[in-house]
Residue, then its C-alpha position, 0 to 999 in steps of 0.5 A: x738604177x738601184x742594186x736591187x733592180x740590177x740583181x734581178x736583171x743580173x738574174x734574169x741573165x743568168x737564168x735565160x742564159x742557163x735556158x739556152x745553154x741546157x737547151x742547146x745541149x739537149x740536156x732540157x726538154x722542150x716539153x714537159x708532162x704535166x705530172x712533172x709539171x705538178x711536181x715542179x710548180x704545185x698542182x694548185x699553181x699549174x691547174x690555176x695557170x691552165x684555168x686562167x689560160x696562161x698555159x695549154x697543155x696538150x697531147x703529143x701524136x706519139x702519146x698514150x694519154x699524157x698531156x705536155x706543156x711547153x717548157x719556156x711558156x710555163x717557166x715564163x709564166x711561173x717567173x711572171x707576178x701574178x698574185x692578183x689572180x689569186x687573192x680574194x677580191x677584198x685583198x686585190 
């Protein structure tokens, strides 16, 4: 195994580990808005993601008009590598 490959699984430890710890305190919430979404990851990359189907927003019974995304799935899918769905066909 290169050093390279052990600092990502290093990383990745940490982060799930951090996930779990946050979550467990309450300190993180299971859901977040999409207008925080937005903000944390970019509206192109969060509306590309809902396109592609990689995440679903949805709205919670006890709330007006505000549209939630689960957590764990959009930080999953913003972890994941997924370039080639957004190059121009020549590049991919």
């Amino acid at each position: 195994m290169r050093l390279k490959e052990l600092s990502f699984i290093m990383l990745d430890a940490v982060s799930k580990g951090t996930d779990e710890a946050l979550q467990a305190t309450h300190v993180l919430p299971d859901t977040l808005t999409k207008a925080q979404a937005y903000g944390i990851y970019g509206r192109s990359n969060v509306d590309r993601w809902i396109l592609e189907g990689l995440i679903h927003p949805v709205k919670k019974q006890n709330s007006s008009s505000k549209k939630f995304i689960d957590r764990l799935k959009l930080e999953a899918v913003a972890r994941a590598s997924n370039r080639a769905s957004y190059l121009p066909v020549a590049d991919r």
